[in-house]
N, C-alpha and C positions, 0 to 999 in steps of 0.2 A: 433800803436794800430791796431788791427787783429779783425778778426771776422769769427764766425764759426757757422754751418747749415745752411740749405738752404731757411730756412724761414726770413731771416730778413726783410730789407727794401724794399719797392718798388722799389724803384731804384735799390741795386745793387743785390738784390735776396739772398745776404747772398755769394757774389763773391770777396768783401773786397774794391771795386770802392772806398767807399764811406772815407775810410780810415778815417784820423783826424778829417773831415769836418760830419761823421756821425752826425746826428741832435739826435739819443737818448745819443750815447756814451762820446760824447763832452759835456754834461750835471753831467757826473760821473764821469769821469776820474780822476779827482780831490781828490775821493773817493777811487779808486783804492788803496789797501793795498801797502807798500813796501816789494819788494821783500822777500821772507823767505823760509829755507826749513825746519823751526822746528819752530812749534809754539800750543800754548794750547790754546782754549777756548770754549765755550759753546753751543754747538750746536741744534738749535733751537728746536725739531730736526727737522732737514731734512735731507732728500736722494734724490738722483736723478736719473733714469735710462734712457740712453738714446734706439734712436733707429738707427741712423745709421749704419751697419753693421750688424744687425739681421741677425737671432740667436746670433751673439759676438758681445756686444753692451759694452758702456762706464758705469761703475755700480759708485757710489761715495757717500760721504757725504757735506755735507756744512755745515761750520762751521766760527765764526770770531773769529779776535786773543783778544777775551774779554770773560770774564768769566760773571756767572750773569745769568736773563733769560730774553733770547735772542731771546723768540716768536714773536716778536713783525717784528722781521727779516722777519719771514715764516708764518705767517697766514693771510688769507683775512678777518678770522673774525675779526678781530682785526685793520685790516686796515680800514676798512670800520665802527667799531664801535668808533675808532676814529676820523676820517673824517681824515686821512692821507691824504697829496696831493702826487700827481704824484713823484716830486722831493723827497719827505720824503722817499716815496717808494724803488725809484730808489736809493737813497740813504745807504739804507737797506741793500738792496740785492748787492750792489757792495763790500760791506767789506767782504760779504762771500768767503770761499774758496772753491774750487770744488778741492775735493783732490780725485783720481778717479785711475782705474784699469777696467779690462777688464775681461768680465764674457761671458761664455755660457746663456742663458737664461734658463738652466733644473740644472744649478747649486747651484738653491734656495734649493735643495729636499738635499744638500752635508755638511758637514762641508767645508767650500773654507776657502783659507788666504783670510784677510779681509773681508769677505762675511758674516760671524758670526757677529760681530761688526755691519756692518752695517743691519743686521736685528735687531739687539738688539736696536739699535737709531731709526730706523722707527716704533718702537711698543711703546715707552715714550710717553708717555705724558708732561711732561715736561725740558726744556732743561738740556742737559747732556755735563757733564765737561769731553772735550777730548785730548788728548795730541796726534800729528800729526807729521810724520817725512816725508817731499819729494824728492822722486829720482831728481829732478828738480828743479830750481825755476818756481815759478806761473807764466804766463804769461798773459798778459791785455786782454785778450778777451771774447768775450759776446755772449752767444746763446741767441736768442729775436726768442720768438715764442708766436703766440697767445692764447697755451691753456697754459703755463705756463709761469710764474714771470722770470724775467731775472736771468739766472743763467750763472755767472763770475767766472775767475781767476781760472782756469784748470790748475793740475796740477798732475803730477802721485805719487801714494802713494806709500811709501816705505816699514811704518810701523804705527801703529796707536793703541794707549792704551784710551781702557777708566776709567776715573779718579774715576767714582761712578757710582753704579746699578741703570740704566736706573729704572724710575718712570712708573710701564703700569700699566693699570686700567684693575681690576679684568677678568670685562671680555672679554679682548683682548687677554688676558693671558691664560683663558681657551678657547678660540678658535682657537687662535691660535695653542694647543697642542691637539686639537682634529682634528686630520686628516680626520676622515671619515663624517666628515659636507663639504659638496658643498660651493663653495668661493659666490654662489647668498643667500644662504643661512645664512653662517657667515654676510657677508655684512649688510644683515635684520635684522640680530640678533645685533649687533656693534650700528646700527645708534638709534634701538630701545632704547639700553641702553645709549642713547646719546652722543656717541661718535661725536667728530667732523667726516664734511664730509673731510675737510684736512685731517686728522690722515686715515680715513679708506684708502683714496689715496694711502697714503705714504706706509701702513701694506700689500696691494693688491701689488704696484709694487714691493714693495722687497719678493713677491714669500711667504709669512705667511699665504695664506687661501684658503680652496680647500681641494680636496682629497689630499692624500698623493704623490701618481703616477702622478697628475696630477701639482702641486705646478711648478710651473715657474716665473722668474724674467717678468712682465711687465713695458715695456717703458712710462714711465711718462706720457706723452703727450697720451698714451692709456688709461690708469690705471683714467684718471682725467674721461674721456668721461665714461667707462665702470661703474664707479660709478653712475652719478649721472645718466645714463642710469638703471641701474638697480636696485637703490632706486626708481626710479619714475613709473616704470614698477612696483613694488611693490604696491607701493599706487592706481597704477590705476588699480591694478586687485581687490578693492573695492569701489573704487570712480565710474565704473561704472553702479555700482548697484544700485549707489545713485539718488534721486529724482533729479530733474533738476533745477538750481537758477529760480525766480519769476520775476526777474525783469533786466534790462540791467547796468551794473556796468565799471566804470573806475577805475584803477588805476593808480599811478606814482611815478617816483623815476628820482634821479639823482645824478651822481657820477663822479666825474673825468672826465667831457665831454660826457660821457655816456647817453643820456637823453631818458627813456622810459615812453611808455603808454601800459597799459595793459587792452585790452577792451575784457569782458565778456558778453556773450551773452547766454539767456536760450535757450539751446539745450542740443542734446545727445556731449558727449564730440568729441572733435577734435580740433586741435592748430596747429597754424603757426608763423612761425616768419619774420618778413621783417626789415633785418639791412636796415641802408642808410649810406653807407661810406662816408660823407661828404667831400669835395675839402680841405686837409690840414691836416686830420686826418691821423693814424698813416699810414693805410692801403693803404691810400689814398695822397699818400701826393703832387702829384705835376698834377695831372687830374683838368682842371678846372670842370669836370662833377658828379656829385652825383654816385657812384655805388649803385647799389639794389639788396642785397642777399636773396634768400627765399626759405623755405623749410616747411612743411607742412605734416598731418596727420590727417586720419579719425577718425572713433570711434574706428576701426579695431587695428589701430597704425602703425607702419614705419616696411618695410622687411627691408630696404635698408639705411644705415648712411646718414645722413644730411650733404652732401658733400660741400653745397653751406655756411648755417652759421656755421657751424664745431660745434662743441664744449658749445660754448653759448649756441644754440638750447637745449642741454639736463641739462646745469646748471638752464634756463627759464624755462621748463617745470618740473623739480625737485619743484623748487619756487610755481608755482604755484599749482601742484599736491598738497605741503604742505596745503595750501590755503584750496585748496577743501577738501580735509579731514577733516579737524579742522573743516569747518561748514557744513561737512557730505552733499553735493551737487555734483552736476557734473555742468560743463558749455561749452561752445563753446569760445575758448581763441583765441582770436589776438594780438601779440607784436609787439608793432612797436618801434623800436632802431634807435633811431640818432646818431653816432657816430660820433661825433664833432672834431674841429681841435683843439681844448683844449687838446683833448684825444692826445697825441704827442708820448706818448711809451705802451704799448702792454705790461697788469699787469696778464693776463693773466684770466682763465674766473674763476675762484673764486671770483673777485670783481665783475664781472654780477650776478653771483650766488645768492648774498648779495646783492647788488640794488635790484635785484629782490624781494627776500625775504621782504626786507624793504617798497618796495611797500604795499604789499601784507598786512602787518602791520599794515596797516593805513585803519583807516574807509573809505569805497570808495564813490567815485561820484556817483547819482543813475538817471536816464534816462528813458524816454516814446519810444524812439526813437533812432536808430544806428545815424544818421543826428545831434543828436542833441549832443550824445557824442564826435564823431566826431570833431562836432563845439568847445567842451570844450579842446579836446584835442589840436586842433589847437591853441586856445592859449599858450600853453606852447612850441609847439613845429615851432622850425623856417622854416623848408620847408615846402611847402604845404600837407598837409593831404593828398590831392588827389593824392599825387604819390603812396600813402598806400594803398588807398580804391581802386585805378583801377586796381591795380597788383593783391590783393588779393583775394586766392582765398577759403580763407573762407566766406569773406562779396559777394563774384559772389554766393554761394550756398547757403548762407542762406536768412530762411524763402519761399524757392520755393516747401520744399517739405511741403504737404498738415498734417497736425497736429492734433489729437484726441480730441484738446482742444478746436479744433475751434467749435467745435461742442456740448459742453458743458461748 
């Protein structure tokens, strides 16, 4: 058993050390398909594009050898609305095939072999019956990265028929065929008509939105950030016009070792996030020491990617943008992420997306005092607060600057 990209485990970096004795893969293997180089089944849908080798990257579909609908494979809504555990998951995703071929990334704007097909599967809405032929057998291996679900069992494509007209909702359909709409624009138009945020993912990296000239294949692990980046860029070019929340609020969620507090505070907006990769966890796995990730932004917003929590950061701030909209306010947001040793494989940041969300769902904790929420959150959360509150540098800034209120 093999392993490929450079993101995997702590330990061996994605260098293959870690061989039988890996701690995610020695949990599926078991799951691993038997060998095949022809087989039909129902693909959830998903695509995948990588990025190694940019501009010529690995382009694919996944699919298992079972007919049916097979969402259940590919969506974090759906994982998280049914309380999936980790193993269910992993589970999932290892019967998939990564049946896969090699693209330009300007090859989205061409008719390509195989490249048609798999635009046509990333625009479905629901799973599409495929019939699969590989120059190879599959071979056992596992890309494990943190902005996406484990994607298994690569293999290069020969040939590949689909069995029935891919299922796309109306308006994917016309936007998809209207070239001279901007992809930030489709995007706003898609989610409006409430498309899932998985589906827009999927429509964006296979190169469907945008100008004509401009249509390129994006790598996955891009395509995830660049969405919920610019859904939430969207909501807060009106969330900050909005009045400021009255009062000091908590929220919470938890998921698969994932355990968050989401503490609101009445200001002009601006949010931070402070992971804590706890001793055990996936990222973490053999440090007896806590790590602390954090990244942050004004009212102004970020020039620069959240280099430090990746990915998360912009599924968290989607979450709550949604929040603030819905009750038409602005607020001053701080997350704080336990990342537990429960958490043992990396689902990728779809199900933070969704914890998130779910938080946000629930009627919140209401507070006189940052001290006293604080205090509440401490009980749910096992490391000391304090490592949150002295790091961060929303709670060092707020309330120092002088306020029009105080005055009336």
């Amino acid at each position: 058993m093999q392993i490929f990209d450079s993101e995997l485990c702590a330990r061996c970096k994605g260098r293959g050390w870690c061989g039988e004795y890996c701690r995610i893969l020695s949990k599926i293997k078991q799951f691993f398909p038997k060998t095949k180089t022809h087989f039909s089944g129902s693909s959830p849908p998903e695509v995948f594009v990588g990025r190694e080798g940019y501009p010529i990257v690995n382009t694919g579909i996944l699919a298992p050898q079972e007919y049916g609908e097979t969402e259940e494979m590919s969506m974090p809504e759906i994982w998280y609305e049914k309380n999936l555990s980790i193993q269910d998951i992993l589970n999932h995703r290892s019967q998939l095939i990564y049946s896969r071929f090699k693209s330009r990334i300007t090859d989205a704007r061409q008719e390509k072999k195989f490249l048609s097909e798999m635009q046509e599967i990333s625009l479905a809405s629901k799973s599409v019956s495929t019939e699969i032929f590989l120059a190879k057998p599959v071979k056992v291996h596992a890309l494990i990265d943190k902005h996406v679900p484990l994607i298994g069992n690569p293999a290069p494509l020969k040939k590949i028929r689909l069995e029935e007209n891919p299922k796309v909702e109306k308006k994917v359909d016309y936007l998809v065929y209207d070239t001279d709409v901007k992809s930030a624009v489709s995007m706003k138009e898609l989610y409006q008509s409430k498309i899932q945020v998985s589906n827009i993912i999927k429509i964006l990296s296979a190169g469907m939105l945008g100008l004509k000239k401009n249509r390129k294949l994006v790598p996955t692990r891009w395509s995830v950030t660049a969405t919920d980046d610019t859904l939430s860029k969207f909501l807060l070019s009106k969330i900050r016009y909005f009045p400021e929340i009255g009062e000091i609020l908590l929220f919470n969620s938890e998921y698969v070792g994932n355990h968050y507090e989401f503490l609101l505070l009445p200001d002009k907006f601006s949010f931070e996030v402070l992971e804590a990769k706890m001793s055990g966890s996936v990222w973490n796995p053999f440090s007896p020491r806590t790590v602390v990730m954090q990244d942050y932004e004004g009212f102004s917003g970020r020039k620069t990617y959240a280099e430090n929590v990746t990915g998360a950061y912009y599924s968290n701030r989607l979450a709550l943008c949604e929040y603030l909209e819905k009750i038409k306010r602005q607020a001053s947001c701080l997350v704080m992420r336990e990342c537990r040793p429960e958490y043992y494989a990396p689902l990728g940041v779809g199900i933070l997306r969704e914890a998130s969300r779910d938080a946000f769902s629930k009627q919140p904790e209401k507070f006189n005092t940052v001290e006293e929420a604080l205090w509440q959150a401490q009980k749910r959360m096992r490391l000391p607060v304090s490592l949150f509150r002295n790091r961060s540098w929303l709670l060092k800034n707020y309330g120092k600057q002088t306020r029009l209120s105080r005055w009336f």
